[in-house]
OpenMM code with the backbone's topology and positions (N, CA, C; nanometers):
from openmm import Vec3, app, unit

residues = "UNK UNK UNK UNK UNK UNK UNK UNK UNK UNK UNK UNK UNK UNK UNK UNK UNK UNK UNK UNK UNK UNK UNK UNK UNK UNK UNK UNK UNK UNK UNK UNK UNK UNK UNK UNK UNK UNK UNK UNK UNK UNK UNK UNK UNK UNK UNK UNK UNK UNK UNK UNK UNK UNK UNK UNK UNK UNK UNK UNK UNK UNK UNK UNK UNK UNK UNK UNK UNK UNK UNK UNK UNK UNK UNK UNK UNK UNK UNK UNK UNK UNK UNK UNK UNK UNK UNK UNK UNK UNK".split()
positions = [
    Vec3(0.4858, 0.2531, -0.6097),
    Vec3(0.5911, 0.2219, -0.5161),
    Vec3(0.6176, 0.0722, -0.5249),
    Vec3(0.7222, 0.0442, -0.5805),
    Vec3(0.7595, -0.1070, -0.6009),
    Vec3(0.8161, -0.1820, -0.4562),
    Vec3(0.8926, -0.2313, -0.4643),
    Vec3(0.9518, -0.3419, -0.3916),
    Vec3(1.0555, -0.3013, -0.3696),
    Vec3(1.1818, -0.2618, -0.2573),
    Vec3(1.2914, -0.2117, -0.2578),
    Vec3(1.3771, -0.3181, -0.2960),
    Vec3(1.5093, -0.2379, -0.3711),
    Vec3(1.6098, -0.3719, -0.4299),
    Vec3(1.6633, -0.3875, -0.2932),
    Vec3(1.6773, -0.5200, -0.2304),
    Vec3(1.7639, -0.6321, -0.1311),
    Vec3(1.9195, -0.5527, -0.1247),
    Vec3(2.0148, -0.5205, -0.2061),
    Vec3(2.0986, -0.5528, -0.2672),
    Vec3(2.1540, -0.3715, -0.1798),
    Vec3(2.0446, -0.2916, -0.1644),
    Vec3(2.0678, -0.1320, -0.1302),
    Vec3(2.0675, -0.1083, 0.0078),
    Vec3(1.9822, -0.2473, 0.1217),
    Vec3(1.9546, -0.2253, 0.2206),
    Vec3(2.0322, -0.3195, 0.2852),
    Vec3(2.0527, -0.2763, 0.4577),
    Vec3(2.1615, -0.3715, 0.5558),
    Vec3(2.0630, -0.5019, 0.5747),
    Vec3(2.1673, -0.6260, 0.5987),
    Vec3(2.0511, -0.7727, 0.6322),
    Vec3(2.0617, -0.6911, 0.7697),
    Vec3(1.8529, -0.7168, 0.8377),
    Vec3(1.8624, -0.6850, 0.9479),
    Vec3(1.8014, -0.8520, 1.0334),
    Vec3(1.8206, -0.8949, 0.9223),
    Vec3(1.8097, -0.9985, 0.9957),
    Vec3(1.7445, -1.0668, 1.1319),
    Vec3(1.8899, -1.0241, 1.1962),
    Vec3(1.8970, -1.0803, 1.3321),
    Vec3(1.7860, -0.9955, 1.4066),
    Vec3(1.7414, -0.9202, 1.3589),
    Vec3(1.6158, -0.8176, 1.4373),
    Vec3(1.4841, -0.8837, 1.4162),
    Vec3(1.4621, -0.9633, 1.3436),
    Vec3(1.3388, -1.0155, 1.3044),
    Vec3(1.2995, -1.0808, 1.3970),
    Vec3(1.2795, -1.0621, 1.5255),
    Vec3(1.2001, -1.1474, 1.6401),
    Vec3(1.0845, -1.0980, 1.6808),
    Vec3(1.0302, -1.2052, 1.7020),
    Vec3(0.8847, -1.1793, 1.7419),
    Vec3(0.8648, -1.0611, 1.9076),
    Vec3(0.8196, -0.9637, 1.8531),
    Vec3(0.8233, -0.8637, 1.9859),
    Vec3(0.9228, -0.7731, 1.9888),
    Vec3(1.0454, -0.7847, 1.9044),
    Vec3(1.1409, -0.6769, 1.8716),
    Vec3(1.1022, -0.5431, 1.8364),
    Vec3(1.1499, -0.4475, 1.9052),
    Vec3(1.0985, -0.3089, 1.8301),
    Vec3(1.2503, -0.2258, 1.8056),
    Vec3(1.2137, -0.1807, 1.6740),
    Vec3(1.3184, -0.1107, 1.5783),
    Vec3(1.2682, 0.0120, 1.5901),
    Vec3(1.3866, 0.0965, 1.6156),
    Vec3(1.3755, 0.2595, 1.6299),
    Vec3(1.4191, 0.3261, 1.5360),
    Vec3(1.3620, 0.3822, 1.4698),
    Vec3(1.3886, 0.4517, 1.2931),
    Vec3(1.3830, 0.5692, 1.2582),
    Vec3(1.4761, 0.6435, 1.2193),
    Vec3(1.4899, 0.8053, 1.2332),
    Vec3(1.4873, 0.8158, 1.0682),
    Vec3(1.3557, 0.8998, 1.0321),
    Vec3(1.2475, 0.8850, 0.8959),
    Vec3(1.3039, 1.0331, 0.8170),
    Vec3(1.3569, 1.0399, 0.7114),
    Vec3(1.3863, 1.1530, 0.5863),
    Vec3(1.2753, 1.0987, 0.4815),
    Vec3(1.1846, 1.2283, 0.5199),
    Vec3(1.0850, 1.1790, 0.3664),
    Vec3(1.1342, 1.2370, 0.2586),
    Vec3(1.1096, 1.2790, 0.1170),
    Vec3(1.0839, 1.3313, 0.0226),
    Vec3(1.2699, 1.3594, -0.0033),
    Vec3(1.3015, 1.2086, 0.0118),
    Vec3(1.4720, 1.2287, -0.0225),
    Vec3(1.4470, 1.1919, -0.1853),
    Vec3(1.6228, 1.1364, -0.2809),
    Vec3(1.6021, 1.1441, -0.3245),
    Vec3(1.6141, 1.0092, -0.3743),
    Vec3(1.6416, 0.9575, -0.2948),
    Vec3(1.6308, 0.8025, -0.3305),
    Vec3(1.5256, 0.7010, -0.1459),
    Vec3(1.4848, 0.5737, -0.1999),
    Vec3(1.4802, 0.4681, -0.1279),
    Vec3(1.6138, 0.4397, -0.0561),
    Vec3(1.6084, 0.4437, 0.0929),
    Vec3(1.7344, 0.3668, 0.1339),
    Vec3(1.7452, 0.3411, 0.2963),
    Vec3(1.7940, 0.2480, 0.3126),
    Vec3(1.7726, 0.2667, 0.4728),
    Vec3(1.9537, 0.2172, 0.5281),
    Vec3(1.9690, 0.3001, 0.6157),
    Vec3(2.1150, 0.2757, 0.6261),
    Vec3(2.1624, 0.2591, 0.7948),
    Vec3(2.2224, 0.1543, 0.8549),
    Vec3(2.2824, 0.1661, 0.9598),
    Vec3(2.3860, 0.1791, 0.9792),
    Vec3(2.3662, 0.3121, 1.1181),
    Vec3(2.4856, 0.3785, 1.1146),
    Vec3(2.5116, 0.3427, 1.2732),
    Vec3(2.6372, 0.4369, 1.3530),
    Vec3(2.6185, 0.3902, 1.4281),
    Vec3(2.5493, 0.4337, 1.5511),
    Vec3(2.4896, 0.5774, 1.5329),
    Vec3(2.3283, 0.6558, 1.5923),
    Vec3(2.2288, 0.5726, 1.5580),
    Vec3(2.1930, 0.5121, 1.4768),
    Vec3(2.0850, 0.3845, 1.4391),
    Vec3(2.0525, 0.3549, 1.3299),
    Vec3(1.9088, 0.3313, 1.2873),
    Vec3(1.9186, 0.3265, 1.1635),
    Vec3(1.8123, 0.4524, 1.1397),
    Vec3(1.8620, 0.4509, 1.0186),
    Vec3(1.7765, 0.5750, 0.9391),
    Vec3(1.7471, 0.5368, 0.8179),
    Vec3(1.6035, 0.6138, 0.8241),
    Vec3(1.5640, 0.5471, 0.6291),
    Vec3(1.5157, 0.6837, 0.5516),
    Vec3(1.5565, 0.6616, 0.4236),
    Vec3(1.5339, 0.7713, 0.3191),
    Vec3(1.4137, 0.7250, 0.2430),
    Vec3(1.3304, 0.8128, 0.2409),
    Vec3(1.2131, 0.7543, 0.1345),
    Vec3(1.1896, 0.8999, 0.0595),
    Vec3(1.1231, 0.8224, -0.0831),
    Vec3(1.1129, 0.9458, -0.1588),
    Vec3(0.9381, 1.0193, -0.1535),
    Vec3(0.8826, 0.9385, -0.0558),
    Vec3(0.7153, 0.9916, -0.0934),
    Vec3(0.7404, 1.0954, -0.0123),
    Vec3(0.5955, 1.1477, 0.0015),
    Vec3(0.5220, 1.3071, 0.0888),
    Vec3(0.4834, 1.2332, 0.1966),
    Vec3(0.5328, 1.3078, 0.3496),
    Vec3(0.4764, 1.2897, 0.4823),
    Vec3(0.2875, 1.2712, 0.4552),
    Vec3(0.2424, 1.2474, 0.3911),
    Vec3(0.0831, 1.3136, 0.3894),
    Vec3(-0.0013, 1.1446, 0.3557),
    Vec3(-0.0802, 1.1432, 0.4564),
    Vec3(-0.2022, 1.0288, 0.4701),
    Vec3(-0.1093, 0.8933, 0.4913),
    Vec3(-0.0156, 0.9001, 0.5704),
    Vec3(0.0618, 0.7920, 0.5843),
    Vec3(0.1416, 0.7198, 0.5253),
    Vec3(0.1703, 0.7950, 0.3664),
    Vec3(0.2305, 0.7450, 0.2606),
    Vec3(0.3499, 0.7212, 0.3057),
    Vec3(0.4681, 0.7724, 0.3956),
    Vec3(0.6178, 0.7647, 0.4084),
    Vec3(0.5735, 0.6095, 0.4909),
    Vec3(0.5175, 0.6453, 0.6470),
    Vec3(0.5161, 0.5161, 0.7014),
    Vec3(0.5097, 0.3895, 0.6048),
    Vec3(0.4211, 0.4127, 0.5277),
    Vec3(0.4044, 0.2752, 0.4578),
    Vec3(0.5210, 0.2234, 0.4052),
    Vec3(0.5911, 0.3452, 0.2852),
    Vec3(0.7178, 0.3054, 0.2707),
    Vec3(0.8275, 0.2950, 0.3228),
    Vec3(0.8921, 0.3403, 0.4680),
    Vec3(0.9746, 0.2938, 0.5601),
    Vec3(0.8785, 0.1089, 0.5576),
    Vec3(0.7952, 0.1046, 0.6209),
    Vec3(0.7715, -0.0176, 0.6694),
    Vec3(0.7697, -0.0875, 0.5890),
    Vec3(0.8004, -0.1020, 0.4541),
    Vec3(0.8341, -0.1858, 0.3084),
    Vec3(0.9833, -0.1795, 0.3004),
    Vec3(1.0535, -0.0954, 0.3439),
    Vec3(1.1796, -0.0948, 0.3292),
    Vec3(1.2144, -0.1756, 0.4521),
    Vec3(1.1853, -0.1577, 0.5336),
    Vec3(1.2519, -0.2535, 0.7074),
    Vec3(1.2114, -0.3856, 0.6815),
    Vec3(1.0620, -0.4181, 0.6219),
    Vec3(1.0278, -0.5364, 0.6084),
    Vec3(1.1461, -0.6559, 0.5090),
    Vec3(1.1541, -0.5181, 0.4258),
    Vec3(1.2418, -0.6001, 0.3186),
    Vec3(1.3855, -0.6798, 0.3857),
    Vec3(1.4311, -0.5702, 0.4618),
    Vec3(1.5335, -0.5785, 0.5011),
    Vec3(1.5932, -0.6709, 0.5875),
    Vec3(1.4496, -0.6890, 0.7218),
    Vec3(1.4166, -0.8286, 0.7941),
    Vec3(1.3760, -0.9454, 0.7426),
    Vec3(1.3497, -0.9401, 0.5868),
    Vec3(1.3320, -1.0760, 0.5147),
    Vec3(1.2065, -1.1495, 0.5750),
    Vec3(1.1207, -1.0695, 0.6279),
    Vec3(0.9608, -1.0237, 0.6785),
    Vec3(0.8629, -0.9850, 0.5985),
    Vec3(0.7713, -1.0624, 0.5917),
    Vec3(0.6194, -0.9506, 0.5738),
    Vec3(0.5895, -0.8091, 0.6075),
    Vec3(0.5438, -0.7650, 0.5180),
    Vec3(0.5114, -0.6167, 0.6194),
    Vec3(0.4299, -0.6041, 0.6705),
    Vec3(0.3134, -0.7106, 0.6690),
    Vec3(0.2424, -0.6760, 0.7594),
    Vec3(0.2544, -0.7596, 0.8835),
    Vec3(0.4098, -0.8064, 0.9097),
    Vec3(0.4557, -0.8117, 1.0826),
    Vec3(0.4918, -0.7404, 1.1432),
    Vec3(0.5049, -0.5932, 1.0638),
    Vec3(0.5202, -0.4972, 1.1694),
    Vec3(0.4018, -0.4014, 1.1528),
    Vec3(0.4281, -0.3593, 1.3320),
    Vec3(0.3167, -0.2640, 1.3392),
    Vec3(0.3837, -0.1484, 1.3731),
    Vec3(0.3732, 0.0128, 1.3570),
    Vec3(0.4081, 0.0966, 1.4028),
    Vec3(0.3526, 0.1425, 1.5226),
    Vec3(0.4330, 0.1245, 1.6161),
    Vec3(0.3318, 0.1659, 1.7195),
    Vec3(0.3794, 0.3211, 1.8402),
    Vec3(0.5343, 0.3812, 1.7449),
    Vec3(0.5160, 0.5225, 1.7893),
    Vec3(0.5735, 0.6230, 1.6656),
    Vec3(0.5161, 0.7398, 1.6737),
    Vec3(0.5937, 0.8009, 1.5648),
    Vec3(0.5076, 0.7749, 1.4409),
    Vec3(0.3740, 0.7974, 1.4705),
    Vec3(0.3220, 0.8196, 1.3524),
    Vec3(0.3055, 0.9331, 1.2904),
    Vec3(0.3396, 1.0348, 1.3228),
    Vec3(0.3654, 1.1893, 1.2134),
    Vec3(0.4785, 1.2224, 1.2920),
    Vec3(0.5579, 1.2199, 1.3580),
    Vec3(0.7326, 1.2134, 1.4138),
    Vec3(0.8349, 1.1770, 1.3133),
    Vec3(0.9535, 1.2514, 1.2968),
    Vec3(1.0203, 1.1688, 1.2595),
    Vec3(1.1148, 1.0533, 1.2790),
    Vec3(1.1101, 1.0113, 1.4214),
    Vec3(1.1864, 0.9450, 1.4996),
    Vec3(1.0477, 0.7857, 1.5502),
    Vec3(1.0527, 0.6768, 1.4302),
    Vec3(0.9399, 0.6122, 1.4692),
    Vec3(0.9575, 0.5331, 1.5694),
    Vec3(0.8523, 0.3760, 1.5605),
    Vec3(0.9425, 0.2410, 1.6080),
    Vec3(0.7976, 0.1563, 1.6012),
    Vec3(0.8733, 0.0588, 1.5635),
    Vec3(0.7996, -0.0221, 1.4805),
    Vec3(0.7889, -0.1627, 1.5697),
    Vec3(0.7312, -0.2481, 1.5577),
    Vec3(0.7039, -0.4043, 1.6272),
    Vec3(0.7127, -0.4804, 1.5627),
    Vec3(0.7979, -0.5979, 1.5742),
    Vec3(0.7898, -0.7326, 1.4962),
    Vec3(0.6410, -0.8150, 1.5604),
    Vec3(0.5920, -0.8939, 1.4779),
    Vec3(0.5208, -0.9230, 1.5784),
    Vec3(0.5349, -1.0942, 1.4875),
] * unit.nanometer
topology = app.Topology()
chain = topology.addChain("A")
for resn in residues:
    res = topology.addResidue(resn, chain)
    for name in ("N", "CA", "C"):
        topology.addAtom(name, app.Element.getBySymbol(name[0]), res)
């Protein structure tokens, strides 16, 4: 699982605050990487298997990317086998 291309995902920029939490409605085993805001929220496409936490990881590489963030500034802190997560800047 590489690095998502910049170039596929929205700047989320302005979300990158310390204590912000992002609400993320999760499609695993799509057929591409992608995370898209719409105007229900955002939603991300990942191509791994729901299984041992593999999707979380890759949503949270894709949002990170997207906030121009570390990933390990966010924490997931609902929606860990849900598909409807939300995540913490911290």
């Amino acid at each position: 699982m590489g690095k998502p291309k910049k170039k596929q995902l929205p700047d989320l920029c302005a979300l990158a605050q310390p204590g912000a939490e992002i609400a993320v409605r999760v499609t695993p085993k799509a057929s591409r990487n992608a995370l898209e805001d719409s105007g229900a929220g955002l939603r991300a496409y990942v191509t791994v298997v729901p299984e041992g936490g593999k999707a979380n990881k890759a949503v949270q590489a894709l949002l990170a990317t997207a906030l121009n963030i570390p990933a390990s500034r966010l924490a997931l802190v609902r929606g860990q086998t849900a598909r409807d997560k939300v995540f913490r800047v911290s």
